[in-house]
N, CA and C atoms as an extended XYZ file, in Angstrom:
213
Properties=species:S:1:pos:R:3:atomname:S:1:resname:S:1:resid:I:1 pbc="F F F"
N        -4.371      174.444      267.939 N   UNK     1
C        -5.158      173.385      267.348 CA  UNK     1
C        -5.610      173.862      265.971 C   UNK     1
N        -5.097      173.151      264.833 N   UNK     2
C        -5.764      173.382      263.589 CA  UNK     2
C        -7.159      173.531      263.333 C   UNK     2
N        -8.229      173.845      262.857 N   UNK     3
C        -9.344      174.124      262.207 CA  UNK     3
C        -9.933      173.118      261.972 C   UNK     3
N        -9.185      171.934      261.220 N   UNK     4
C        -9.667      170.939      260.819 CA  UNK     4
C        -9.537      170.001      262.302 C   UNK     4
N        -9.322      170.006      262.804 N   UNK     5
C        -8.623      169.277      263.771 CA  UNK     5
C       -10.359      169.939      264.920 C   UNK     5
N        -9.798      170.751      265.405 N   UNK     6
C       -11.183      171.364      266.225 CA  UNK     6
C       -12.881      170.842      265.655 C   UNK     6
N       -12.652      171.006      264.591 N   UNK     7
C       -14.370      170.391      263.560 CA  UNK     7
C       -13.891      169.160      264.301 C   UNK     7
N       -13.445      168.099      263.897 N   UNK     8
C       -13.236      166.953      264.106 CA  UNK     8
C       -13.503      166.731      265.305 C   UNK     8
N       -13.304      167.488      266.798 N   UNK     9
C       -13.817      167.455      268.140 CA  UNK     9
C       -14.901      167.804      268.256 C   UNK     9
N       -15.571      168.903      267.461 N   UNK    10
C       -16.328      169.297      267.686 CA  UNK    10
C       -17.688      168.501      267.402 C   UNK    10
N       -17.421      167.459      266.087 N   UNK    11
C       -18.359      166.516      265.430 CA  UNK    11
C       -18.170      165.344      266.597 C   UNK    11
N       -17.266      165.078      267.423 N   UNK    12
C       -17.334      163.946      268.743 CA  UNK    12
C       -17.889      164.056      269.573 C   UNK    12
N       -18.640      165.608      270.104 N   UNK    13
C       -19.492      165.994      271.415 CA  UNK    13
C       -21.266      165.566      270.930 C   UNK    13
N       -21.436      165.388      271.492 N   UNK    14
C       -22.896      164.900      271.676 CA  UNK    14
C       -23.777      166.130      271.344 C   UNK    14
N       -24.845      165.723      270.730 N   UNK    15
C       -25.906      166.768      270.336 CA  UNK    15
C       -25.917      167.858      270.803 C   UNK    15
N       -26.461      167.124      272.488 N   UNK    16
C       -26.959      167.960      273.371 CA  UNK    16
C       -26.127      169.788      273.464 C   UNK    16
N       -24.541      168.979      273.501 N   UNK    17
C       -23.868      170.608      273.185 CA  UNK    17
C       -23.822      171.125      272.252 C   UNK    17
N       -24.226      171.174      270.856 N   UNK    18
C       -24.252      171.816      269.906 CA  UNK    18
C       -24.863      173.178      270.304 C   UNK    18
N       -25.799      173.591      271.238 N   UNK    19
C       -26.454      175.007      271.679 CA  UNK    19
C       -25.484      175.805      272.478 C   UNK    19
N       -24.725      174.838      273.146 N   UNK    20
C       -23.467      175.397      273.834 CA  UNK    20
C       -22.482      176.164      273.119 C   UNK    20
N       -21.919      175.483      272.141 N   UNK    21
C       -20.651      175.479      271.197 CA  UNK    21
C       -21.006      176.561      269.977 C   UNK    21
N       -22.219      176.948      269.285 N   UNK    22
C       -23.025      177.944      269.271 CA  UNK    22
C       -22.612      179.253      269.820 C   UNK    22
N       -23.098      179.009      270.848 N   UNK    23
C       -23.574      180.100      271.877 CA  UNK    23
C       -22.070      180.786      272.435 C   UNK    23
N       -20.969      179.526      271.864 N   UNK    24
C       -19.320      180.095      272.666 CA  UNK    24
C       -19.020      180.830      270.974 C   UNK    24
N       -19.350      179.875      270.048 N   UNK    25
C       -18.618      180.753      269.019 CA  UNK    25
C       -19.226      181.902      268.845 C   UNK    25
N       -20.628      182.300      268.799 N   UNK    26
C       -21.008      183.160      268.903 CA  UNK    26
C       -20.681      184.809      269.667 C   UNK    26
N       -19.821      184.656      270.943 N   UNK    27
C       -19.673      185.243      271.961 CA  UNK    27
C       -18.296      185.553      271.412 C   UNK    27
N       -17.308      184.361      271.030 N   UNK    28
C       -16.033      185.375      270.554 CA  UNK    28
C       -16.561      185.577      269.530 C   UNK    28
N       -17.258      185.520      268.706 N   UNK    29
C       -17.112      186.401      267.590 CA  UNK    29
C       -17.850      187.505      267.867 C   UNK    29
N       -18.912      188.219      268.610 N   UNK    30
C       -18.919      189.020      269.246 CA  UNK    30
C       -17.929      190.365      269.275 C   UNK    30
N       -17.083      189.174      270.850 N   UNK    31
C       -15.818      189.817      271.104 CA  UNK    31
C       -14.896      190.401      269.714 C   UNK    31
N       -14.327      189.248      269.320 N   UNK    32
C       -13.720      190.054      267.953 CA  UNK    32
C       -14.173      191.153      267.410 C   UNK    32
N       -15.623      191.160      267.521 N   UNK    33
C       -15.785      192.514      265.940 CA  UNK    33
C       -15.873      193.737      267.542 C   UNK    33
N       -15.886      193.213      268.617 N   UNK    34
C       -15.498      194.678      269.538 CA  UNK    34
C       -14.530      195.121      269.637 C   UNK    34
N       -13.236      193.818      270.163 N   UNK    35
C       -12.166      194.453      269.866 CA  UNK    35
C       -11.624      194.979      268.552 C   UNK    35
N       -11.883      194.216      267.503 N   UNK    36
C       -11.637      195.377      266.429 CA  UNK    36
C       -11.915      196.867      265.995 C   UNK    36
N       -13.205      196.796      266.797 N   UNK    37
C       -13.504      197.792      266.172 CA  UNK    37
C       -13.003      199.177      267.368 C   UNK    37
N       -12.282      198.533      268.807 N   UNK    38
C       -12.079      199.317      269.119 CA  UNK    38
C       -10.319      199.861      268.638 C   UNK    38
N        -9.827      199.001      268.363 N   UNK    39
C        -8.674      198.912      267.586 CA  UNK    39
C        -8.526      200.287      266.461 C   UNK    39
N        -9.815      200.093      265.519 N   UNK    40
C        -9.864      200.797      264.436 CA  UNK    40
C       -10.177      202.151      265.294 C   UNK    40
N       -10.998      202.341      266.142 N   UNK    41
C       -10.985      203.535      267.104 CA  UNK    41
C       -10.159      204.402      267.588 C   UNK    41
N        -9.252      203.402      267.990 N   UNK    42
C        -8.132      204.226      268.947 CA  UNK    42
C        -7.093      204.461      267.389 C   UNK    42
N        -6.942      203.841      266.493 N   UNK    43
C        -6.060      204.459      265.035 CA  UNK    43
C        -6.902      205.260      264.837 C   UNK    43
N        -7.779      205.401      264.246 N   UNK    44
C        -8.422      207.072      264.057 CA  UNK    44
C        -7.988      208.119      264.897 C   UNK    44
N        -8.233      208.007      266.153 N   UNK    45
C        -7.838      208.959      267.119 CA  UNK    45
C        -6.268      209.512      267.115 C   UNK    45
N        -5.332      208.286      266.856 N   UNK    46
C        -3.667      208.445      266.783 CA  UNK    46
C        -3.545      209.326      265.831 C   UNK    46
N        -4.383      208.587      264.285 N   UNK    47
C        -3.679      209.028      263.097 CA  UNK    47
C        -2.509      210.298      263.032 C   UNK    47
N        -3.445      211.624      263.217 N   UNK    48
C        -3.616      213.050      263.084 CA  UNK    48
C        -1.986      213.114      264.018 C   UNK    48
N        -2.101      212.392      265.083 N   UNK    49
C        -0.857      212.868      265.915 CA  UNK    49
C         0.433      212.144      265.452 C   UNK    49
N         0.151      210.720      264.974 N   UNK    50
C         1.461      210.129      264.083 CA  UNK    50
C         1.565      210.725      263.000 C   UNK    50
N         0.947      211.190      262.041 N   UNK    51
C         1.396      211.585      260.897 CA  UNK    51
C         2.075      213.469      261.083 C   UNK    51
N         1.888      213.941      262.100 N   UNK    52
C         1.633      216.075      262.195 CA  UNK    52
C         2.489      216.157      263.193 C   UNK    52
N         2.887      215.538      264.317 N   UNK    53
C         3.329      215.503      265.515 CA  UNK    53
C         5.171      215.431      264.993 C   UNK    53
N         5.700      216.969      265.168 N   UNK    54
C         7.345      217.029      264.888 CA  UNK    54
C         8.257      215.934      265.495 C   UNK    54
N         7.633      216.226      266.795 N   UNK    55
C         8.411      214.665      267.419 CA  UNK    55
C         8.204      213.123      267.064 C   UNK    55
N         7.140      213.272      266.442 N   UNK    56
C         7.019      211.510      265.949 CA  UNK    56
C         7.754      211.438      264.748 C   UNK    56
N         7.216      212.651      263.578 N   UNK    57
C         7.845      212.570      262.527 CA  UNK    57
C         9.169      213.282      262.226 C   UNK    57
N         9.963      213.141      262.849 N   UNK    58
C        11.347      214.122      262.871 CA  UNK    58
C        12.162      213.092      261.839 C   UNK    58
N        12.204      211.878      262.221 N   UNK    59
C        13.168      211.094      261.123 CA  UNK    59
C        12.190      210.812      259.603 C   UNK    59
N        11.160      211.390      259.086 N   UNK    60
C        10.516      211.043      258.400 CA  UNK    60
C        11.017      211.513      256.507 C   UNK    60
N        12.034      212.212      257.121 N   UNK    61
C        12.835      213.035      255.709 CA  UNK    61
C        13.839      212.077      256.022 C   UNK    61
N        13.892      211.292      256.566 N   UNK    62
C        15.124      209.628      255.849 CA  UNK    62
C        14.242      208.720      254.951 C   UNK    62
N        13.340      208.585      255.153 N   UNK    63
C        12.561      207.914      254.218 CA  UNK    63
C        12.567      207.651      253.046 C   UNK    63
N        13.131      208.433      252.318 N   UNK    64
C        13.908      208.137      250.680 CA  UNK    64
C        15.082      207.475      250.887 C   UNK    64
N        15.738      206.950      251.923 N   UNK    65
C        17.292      206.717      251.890 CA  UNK    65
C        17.134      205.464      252.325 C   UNK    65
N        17.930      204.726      251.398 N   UNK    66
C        18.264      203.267      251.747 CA  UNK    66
C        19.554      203.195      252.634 C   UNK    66
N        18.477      202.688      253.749 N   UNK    67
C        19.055      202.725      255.050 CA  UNK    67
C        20.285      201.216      255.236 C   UNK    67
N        20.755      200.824      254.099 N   UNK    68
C        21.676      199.732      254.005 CA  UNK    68
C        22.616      200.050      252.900 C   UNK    68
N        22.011      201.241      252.309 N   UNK    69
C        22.917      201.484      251.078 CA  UNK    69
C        24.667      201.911      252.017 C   UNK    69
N        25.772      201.662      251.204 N   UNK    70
C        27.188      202.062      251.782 CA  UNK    70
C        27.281      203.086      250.745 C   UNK    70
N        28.024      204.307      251.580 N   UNK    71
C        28.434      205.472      251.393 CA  UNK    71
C        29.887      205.824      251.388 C   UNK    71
């Protein structure tokens, strides 16, 4: 459902739920800045092992090579 489209339902509910509709956007947005921020958590924690870790980075010296170029 578009943005504009949702306002537009949202301006059709009766007063009374406006404390409701509130209280829901409120809660995912909440949610969002938790899951993000656990997101940004668990990449901090990876970083060190994706970037140092021989086995992750073993193909990382192809990286200059254009991987479509013909030889």
């Amino acid at each position: 459902m578009s943005k504009e489209l949702l306002l537009k339902e949202i301006d059709t509910l009766p007063p009374a739920y406006m404390d409701e509709v509130g209280d829901f956007v409120s809660w995912l947005k909440h949610r969002w800045i938790k899951e993000t921020a656990a997101m940004e958590r668990a990449a901090a924690l990876a970083q060190d092992e994706y970037q140092n870790n021989r086995d992750l980075t073993a193909f990382s010296v192809l990286d200059g090579d254009d991987f479509y170029e013909t030889r």
